[in-house]
N, C-alpha and C positions, 0 to 999 in steps of 0.2 A: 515228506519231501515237498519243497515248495513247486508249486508249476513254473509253467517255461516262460508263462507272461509275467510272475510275479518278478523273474529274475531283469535285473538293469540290463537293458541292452541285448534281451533275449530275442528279438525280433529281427533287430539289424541282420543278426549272426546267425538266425534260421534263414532271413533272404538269403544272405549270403553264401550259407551251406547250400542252397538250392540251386542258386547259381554256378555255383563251383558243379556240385550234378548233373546240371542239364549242358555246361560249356565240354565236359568231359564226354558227356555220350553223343556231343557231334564229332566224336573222333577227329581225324586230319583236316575234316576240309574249314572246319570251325563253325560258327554262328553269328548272326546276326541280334544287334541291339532290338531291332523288332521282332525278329522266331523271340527271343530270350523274355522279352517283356509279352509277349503273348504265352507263351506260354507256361511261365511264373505269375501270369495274371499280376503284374505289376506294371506302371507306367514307364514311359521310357526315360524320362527324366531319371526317376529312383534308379531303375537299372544301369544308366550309364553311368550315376553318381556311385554306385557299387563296385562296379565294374572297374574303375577306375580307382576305387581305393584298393580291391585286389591287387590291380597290375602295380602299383603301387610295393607290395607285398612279394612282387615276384608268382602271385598267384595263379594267374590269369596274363595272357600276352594277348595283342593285337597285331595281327599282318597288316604293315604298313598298307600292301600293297590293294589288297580286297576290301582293309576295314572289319576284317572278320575276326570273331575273337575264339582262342584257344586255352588249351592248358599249360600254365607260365612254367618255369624250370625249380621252384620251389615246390611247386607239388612231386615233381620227379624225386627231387630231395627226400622230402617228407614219404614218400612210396618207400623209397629203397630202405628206409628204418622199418617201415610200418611190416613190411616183405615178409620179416624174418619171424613174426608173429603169425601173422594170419595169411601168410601166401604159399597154397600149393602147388602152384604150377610146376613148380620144379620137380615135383614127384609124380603130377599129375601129367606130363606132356607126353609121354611114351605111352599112355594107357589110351589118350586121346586119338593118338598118332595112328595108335591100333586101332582102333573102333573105326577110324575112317580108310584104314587100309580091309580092315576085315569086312566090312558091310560096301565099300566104294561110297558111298554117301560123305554129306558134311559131317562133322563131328563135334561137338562143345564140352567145355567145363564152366558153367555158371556158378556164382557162391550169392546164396541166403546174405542182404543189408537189410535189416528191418523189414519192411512190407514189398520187396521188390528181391528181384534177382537181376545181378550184373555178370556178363561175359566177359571172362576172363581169356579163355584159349577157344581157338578156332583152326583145324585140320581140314582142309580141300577133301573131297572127298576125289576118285578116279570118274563117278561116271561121270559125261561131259555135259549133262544139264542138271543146274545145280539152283537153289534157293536159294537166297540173299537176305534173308528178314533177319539173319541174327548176325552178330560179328562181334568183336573185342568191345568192351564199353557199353555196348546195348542195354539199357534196362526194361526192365517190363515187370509190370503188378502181378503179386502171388498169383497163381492163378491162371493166366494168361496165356504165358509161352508153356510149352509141355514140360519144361524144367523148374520152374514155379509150381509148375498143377503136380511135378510129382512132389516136391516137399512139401508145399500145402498138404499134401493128400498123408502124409504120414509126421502131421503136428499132433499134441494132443490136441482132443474135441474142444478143451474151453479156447485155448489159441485159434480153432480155426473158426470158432463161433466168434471170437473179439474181432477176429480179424475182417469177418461181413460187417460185424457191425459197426468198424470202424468205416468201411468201404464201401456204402451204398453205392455209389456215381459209378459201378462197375461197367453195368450194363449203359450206363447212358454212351460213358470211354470207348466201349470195348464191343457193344452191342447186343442185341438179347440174350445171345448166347452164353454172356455173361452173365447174365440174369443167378440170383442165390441159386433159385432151386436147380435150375439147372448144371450151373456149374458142382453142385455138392452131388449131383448126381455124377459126374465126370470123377469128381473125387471118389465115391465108393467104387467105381467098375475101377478105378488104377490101383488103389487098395487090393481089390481083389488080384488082380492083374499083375502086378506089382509093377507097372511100367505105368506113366500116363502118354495119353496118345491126343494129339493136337491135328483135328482132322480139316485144315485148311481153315482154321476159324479167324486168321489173324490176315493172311493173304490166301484168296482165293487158289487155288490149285498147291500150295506149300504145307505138306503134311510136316509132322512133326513127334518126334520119339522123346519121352525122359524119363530117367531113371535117379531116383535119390541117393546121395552119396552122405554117410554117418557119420557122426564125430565118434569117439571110444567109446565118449560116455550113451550114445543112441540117436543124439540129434541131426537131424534130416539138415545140415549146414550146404549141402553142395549138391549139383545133379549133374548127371553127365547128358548129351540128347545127341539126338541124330537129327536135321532135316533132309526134304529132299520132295522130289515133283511126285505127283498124285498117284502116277500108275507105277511108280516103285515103292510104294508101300499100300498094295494088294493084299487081300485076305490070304491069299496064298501061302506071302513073304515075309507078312508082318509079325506072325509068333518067331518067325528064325532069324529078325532082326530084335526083337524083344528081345529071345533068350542071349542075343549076341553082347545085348546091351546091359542087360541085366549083369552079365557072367562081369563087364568090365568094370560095372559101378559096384560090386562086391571086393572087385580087385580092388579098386583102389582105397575102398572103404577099410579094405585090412592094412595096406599098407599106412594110410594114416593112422589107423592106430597103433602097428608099430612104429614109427615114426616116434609117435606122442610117448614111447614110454618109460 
């Protein structure tokens, strides 16, 4: 197979894919041409030259009002085909619903894109101090968020050795904590554990639960997670929100497979 740079115009349309990613996980309030070119590491000329051939495409829209740019009504389009392949919300929101009724905490359904996990569903939780770090559209590097670190944690070993060493810049992103050894170190205890647990590494006081969710065939595609503030996930509380979490991401792991068959 030839590479991505051999191909005509593979570069345009990787900028462009990247942009489409990062205009999408500013959710409602949109982005800027400067956040967008910093942090696509592109200049602002290129990016508004893109930018603008998207919205062009219906891709990509601009709020007259702010200047900010969002997700245009052709990707809505292009979703609601894509849906009926690869979207489980619709099986998945009552299992979610529960997880944040049965524990009071946040609740999620994240899904495995290549080297990243996106949020797809988010349920309030009851109690009335709540985390914020994740929500619809969110991505974050395998790894990272407790629903990355549990599918990472149950790839095969050559995937999750390609996947360091496609990813050195972890710890620079992310902080030492990020660092190989230690994060592989995080991967054996959730292995063992069968949940990963995210102990404020992302925002200071915001613990965080995740449990991987199976395709039929075995593959770690999905994870469900809890977040929530520091002193409600104590040694105490933490195995009875584990096993709570655990019990759901089984649930739903069977139901996709009958689903699938």
């Amino acid at each position: 197979m030839p590479s991505r740079r051999a191909v005509p115009g593979a570069q345009s349309v990787a900028r462009a894919a990247m942009l489409l990613r990062l205009v999408t996980s500013a959710r409602d309030d949109g982005t800027t041409v400067a956040d967008l070119a910093r942090r696509a590491e592109l200049t602002r000329p290129t990016v508004h030259r893109l930018l603008t051939a998207l919205r062009h495409e219906g891709l990509v829209d601009q709020d007259e009002r702010t200047g900010r740019w969002m997700p245009g009504p052709e990707l809505y389009l292009m979703g609601t085909v894509a849906a009926s392949r690869y979207d489980i919300t619709a099986i998945a929101r009552d299992i979610v619903r529960s997880l944040a009724v049965r524990t009071e905490e946040s609740a999620f359904l994240s899904v495995r894109r290549g080297d990243e996990t996106v949020c797809l569903l988010r349920e309030e939780g009851s109690f009335p101090i709540r985390s914020f770090v994740l929500s619809e559209g969110v991505r974050f590097p395998l790894g990272v968020a407790s629903a990355g670190l549990a599918i990472l944690a149950f790839l095969p070993p050559h995937d999750v050795d390609a996947y360091f060493e496609r990813h050195p810049e972890l710890s620079a992103g992310w902080g030492a904590s990020h660092g190989e050894a230690r994060l592989r170190g995080r991967l054996r205890d959730t292995k063992e554990r069968g949940y990963a647990v995210n102990p404020g590494l992302i925002v200071e006081g915001s613990w965080g639960l995740g449990a991987a969710v199976f395709t039929r065939e075995g593959h770690p595609q999905w994870a469900l997670s809890l977040t929530g503030v520091e002193f409600r996930f104590g040694p105490e509380r933490l195995p009875e929100l584990g096993r709570t979490l655990l019990a759901h991401a089984h649930q739903l792991t069977t139901r996709i497979a009958a689903t699938n068959r």
